[in-house]
C-alpha positions in Angstrom: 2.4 -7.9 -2.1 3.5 -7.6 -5.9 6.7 -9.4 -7.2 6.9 -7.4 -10.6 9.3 -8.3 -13.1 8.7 -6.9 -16.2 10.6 -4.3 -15.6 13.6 -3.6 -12.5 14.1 0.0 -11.7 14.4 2.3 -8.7 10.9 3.7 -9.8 8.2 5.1 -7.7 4.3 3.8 -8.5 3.7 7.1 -8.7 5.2 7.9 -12.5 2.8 5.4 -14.2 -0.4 6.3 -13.4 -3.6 8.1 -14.2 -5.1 11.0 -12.8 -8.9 10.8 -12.3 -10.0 13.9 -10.4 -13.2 13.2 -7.5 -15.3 16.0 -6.8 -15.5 17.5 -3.4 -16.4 16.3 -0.1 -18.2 13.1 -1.4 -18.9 10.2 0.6 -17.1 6.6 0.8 -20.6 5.4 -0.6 -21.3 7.9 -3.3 -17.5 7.4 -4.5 -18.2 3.5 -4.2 -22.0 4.3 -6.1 -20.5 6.4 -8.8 -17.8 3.2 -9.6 -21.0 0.2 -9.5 -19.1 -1.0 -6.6 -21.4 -0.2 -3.9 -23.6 -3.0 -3.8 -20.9 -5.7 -4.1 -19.0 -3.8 -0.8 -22.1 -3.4 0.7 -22.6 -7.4 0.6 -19.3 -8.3 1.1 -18.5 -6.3 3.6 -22.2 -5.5 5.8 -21.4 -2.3 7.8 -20.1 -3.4 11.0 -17.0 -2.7 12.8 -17.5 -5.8 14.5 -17.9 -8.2 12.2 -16.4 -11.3 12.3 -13.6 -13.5 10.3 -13.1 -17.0 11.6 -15.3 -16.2 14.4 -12.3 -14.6 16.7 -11.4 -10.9 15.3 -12.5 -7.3 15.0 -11.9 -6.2 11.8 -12.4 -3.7 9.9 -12.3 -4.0 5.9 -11.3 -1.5 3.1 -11.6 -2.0 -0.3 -9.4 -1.2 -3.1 -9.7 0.0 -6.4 -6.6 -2.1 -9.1 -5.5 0.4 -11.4 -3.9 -1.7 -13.9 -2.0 -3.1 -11.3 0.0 -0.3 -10.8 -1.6 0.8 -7.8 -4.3 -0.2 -5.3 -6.5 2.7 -3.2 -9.0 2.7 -1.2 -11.9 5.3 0.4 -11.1 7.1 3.8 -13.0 10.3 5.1 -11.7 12.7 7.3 -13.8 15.4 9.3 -17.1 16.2 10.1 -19.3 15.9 8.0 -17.1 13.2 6.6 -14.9 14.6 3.4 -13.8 11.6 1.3 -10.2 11.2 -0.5 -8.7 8.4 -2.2 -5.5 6.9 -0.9 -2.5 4.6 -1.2 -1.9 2.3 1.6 1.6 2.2 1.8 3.7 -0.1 4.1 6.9 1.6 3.1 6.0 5.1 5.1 4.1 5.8 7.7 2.3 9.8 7.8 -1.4 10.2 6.5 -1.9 13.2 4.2 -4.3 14.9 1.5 -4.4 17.6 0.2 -5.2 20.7 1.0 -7.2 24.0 0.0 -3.6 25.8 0.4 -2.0 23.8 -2.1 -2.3 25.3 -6.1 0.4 23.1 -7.8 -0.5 21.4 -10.7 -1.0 18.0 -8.5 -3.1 19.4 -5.8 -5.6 20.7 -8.6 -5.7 17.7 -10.0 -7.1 16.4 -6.5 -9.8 16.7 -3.8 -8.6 19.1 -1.4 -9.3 19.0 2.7 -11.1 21.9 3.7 -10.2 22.5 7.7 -13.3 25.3 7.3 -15.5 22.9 6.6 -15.1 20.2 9.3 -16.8 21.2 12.9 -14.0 18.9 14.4 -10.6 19.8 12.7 -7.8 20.9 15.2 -4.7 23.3 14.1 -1.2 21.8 14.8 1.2 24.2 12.7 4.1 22.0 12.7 5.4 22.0 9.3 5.8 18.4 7.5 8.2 17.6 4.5 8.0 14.1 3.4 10.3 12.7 0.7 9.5 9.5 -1.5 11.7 8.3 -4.4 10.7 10.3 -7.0 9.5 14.1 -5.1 8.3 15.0 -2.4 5.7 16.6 -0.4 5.3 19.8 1.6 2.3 21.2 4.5 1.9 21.2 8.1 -0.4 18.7 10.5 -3.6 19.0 12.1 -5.5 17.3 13.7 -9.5 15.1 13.1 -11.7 12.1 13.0 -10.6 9.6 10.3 -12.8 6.9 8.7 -11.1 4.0 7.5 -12.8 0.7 6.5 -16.0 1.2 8.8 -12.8 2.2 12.3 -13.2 5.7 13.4 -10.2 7.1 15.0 -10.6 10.4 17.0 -7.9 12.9 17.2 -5.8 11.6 14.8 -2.8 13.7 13.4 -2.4 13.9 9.4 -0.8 16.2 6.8 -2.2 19.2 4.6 -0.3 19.4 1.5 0.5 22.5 0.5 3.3 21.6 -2.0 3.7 18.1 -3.9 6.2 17.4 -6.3 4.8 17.1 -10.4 4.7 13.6 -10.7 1.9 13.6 -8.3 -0.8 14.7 -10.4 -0.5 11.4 -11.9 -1.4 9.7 -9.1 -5.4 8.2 -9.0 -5.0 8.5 -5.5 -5.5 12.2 -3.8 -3.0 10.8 -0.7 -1.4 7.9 1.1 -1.9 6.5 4.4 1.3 5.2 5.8 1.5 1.8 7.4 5.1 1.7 8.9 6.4 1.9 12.4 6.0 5.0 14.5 9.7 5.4 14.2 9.4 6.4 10.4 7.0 9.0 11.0 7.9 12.5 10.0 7.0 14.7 12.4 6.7 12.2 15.3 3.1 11.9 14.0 1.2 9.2 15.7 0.5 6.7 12.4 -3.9 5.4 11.9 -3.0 2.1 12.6 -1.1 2.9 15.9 -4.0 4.5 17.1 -6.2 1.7 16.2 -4.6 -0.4 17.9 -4.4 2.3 21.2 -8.0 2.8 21.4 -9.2 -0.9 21.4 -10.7 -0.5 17.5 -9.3 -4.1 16.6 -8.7 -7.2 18.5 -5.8 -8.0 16.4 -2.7 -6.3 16.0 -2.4 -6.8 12.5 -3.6 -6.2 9.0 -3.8 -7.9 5.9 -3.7 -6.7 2.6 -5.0 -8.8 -0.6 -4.3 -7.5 -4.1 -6.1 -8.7 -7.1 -4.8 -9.0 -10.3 -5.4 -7.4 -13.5 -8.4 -5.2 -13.0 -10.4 -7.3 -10.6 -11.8 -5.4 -8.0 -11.8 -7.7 -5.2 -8.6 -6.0 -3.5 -8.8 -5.2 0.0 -6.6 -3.9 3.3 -8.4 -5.2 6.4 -7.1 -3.9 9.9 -8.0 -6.6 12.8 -8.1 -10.1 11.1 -7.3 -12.6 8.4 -9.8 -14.0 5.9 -9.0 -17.2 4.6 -11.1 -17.5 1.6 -8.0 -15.1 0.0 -5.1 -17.8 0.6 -4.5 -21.0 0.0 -2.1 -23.2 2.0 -0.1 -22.2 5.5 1.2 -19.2 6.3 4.8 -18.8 6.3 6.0 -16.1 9.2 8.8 -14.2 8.7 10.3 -12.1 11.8 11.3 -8.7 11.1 14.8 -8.1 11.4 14.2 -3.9 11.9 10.9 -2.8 13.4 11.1 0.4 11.0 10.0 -0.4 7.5 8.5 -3.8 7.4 11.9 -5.1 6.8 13.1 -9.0 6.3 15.7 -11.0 5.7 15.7 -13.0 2.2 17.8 -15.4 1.7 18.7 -15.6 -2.0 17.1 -14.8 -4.8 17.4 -18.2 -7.1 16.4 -20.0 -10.9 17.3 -23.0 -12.3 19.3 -24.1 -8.8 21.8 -21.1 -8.7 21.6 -17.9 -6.9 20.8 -15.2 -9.7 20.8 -12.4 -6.7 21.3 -11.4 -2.9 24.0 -14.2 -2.5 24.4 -14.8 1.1 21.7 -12.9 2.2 20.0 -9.3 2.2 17.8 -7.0 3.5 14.5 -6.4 2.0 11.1 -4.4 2.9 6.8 -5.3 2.1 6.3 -2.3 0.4 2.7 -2.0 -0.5 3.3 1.6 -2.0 6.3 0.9 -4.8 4.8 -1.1 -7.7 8.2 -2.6 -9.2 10.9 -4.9 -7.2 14.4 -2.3 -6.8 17.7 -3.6 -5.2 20.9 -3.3 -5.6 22.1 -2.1 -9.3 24.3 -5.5 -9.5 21.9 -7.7 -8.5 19.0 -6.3 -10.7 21.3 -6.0 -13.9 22.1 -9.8 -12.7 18.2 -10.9 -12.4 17.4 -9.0 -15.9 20.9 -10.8 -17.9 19.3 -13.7 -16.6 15.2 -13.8 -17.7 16.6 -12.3 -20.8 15.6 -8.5 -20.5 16.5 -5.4 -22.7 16.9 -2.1 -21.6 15.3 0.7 -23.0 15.7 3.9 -21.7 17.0 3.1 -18.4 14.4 0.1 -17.9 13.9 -3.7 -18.3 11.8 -4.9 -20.4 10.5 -8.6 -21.5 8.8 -9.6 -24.0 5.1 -10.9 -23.4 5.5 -13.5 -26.7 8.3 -14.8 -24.5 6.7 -16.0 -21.5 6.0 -19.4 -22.3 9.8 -20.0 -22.4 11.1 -17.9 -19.0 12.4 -19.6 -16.2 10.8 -19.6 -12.7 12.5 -16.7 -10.3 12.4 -18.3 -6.4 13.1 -16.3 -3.6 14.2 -17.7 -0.8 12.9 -16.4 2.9 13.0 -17.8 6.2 13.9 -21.3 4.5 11.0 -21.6 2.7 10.8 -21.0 -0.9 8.3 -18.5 -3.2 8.2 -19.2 -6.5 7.2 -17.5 -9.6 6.5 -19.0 -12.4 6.9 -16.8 -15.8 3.6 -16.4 -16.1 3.1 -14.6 -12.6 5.9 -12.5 -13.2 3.6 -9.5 -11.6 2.1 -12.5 -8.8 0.2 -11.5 -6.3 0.7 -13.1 -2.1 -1.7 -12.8 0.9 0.7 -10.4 3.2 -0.2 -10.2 7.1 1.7 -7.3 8.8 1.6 -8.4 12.5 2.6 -5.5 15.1 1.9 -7.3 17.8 4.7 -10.6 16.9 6.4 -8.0 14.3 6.3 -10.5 11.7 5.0 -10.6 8.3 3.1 -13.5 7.1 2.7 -14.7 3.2 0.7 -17.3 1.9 -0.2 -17.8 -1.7 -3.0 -15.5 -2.8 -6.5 -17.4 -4.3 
């Protein structure tokens, strides 16, 4: 999870990024090979879907690529023979979708495209699927094939074809996302990768973790099944969900310098993996930005980096314990645990 300060706004990840295209149909390894991170995932992580963490789970480990840290994506494949796309994996929705040979907008060509032809397994669906984020939205129908995801294969498993996606996805490094929120979210009433993970007996462990690096280290990972404890330091705090939708809690306040800067008396917030800047309510955000000193240009916050030395810690208050960040991790990174199976999500300080 990524507090992110510099700037506040009700802006998607998806606006500030990059677009660098894959070719076709590669493998998780090739893409991995191509990036001089094969060997060091190939070490860390010895293919296994068994492997072990702490001697008790089943897990099954995913790295991600930082980009800037703006956004984090990993390698999944989908079909057989295996056809590999990068994706987002986002705790704030809950379909998996590429794209697709039927899409020609600008973003889709800027993307690998899933080829249903080419895969002896795919399955035809039909139902159409419209998904709408904060800044566009997307457009296809679902089918259905084997998914690859961190070394797990699930069989049968539902997922979108793009055939329209609005223009600030060509930005995106990632071809798709893979949505890690409740059932309930799903468009479509598609059966979410995680869900059926946890049907077919792939984990032990009703939970995943995700660690995110900072800057450009490439240590980042989503593992489904287990926690690692060589990326946290200290206990876990557990924090139960108050809506089994998003992954939704309650915070209590939002505090610096002993007085409540925002959410005064309490207010709902979600672990959104998939939106690279903290939003909220407009009054509270103008609040938190009046008070670390922030300008706005152009409809956004902005500090100054020559001023860090001097800002004040932000604290935020959840489940009586506090989480504070200091100035300098303004953009701070937590070990987050998404537990289905206590619906409860665990932070600890990140190594």
């Amino acid at each position: 999870m990524k507090w992110a300060f510099a700037v506040f706004a009700m802006v998607a990840l998806s606006d500030c990024l990059v677009q660098i295209p894959l070719e076709k149909g590669k493998s998780a390894r090739e893409v991995l090979e191509e990036q001089g991170l094969w060997e060091e995932y190939r070490q860390k992580y010895p293919y296994n879907p068994m492997a072990k963490f702490d001697g008790s789970f089943a897990v099954g480990p995913e790295s991600m690529t930082n980009d800037a840290g703006l956004s984090y994506y990993g390698v999944i494949s989908i079909g057989n023979p295996p056809q590999s796309f990068k994706v987002i994996f986002d705790t704030g929705s809950s379909n998996l979708w590429v794209p697709s040979i039927y899409c020609n907008s600008a973003a889709c060509n800027n993307h690998v495209k899933f080829d249903p032809g080419r895969s002896s397994t795919y399955r035809q669906n039909g139902s159409p699927l419209i998904i709408t984020y904060g800044t566009g939205s997307m457009t296809g129908f679902l089918g259905y094939d084997i998914v690859t995801v961190g070394g797990l294969t699930v069989t049968n498993q539902m997922f979108g074809l793009s055939q329209t996606e609005a223009p600030f996805m060509q930005y995106m490094q990632a071809d798709g996302i893979l949505g890690l929120a409740y059932p309930s979210l799903s468009a479509s009433g598609a059966t979410p990768v995680f869900d059926n993970m946890m049907n077919a007996g792939l984990i032990n462990q009703n939970l995943f973790y995700v660690y995110l690096s900072s800057n450009n280290q490439r240590s980042s990972v989503v593992t489904f099944g287990g926690v690692d404890t060589n990326h946290y330091s200290g206990s876990i705090t557990w924090i139960p969900l108050s809506n089994e939708l998003y992954w939704q809690i309650t915070v209590d306040s939002v505090s610096g310098n002993g007085q409540v800067v925002a959410c005064n008396g309490g207010c709902q917030a979600i672990v959104d993996t998939g939106t690279s800047l903290i939003v909220g309510p407009q009054g509270d955000i103008d609040n938190i930005n009046y008070w670390l000193g922030a300008s706005s240009q152009n409809g956004e916050y902005m500090v100054s980096c020559n001023n860090i030395g001097q800002m004040p810690d932000v604290i935020f208050n959840i489940n009586g314990q506090q989480f504070t960040l200091p100035a300098s991790a303004y953009i701070s990174p937590y070990y987050s645990i998404f537990n289905r199976g206590q619906n409860m999500v665990g932070l600890a300080k990140a190594r």
